[in-house]
C-alpha positions in Angstrom: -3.6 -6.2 17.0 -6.0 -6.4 13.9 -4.2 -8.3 10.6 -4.8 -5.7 7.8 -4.1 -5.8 3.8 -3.4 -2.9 1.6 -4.2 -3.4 -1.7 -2.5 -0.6 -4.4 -3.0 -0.9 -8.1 -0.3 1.5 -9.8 -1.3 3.4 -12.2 1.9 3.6 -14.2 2.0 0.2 -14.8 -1.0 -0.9 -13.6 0.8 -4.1 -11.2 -1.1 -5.0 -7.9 0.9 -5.1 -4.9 -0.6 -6.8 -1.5 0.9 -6.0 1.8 -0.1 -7.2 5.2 0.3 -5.4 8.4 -0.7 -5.4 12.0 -2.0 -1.9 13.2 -4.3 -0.7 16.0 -7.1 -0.2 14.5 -8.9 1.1 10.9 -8.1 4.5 11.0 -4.0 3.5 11.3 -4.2 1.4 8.8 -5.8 3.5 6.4 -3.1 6.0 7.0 -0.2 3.3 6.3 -2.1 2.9 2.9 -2.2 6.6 2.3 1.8 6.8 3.3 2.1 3.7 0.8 0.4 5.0 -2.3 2.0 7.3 -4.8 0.0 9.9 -6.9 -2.1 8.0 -8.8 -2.6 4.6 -7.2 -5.9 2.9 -6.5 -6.0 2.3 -2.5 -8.1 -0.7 -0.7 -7.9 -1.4 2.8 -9.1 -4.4 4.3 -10.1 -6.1 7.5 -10.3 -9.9 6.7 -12.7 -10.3 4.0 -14.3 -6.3 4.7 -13.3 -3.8 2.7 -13.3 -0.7 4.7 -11.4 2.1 2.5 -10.8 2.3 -1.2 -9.8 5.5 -2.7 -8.0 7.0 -5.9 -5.1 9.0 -5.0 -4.9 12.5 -7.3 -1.7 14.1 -6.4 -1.8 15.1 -3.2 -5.7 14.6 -2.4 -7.5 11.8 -2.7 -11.0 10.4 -3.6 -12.4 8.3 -0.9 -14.9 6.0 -1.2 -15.0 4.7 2.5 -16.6 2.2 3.8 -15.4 2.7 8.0 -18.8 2.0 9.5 -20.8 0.6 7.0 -21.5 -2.6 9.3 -22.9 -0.4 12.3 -24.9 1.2 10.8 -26.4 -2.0 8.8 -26.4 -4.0 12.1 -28.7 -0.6 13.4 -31.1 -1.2 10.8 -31.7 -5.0 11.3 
């Protein structure tokens, strides 16, 4: 199982907190971070040293800025 790290800055307090987990793939743990955050909170998921999802979570909808297959598609173009 892929190691991931979730990555939430607060927003009332602005403190980072880092949590690792093991899921079965992106989309999982993307939806760990989601269950994670609280309204407010910047999100980042990573895989290693890729960064596949940040968002910024508006109460009850978010933002996102994802990056989930960025590397295909810039391996398809080289």
């Amino acid at each position: 199982m892929p190691s991931y790290d979730i990555r939430l800055r607060k927003r009332r307090d602005g403190a980072k907190l880092i949590y690792r987990i093991n899921e079965t793939n992106d989309l999982a743990a993307i939806c760990a971070a989601r269950n994670a955050a609280e309204s407010g909170d910047t999100v980042e998921v990573w895989r290693g040293m890729q960064c596949i999802y940040v968002a910024q979570e508006h109460g009850g909808f978010s933002m996102p800025w994802s990056l989930v297959g960025l590397s295909a598609s810039m391996r398809s173009n080289a």
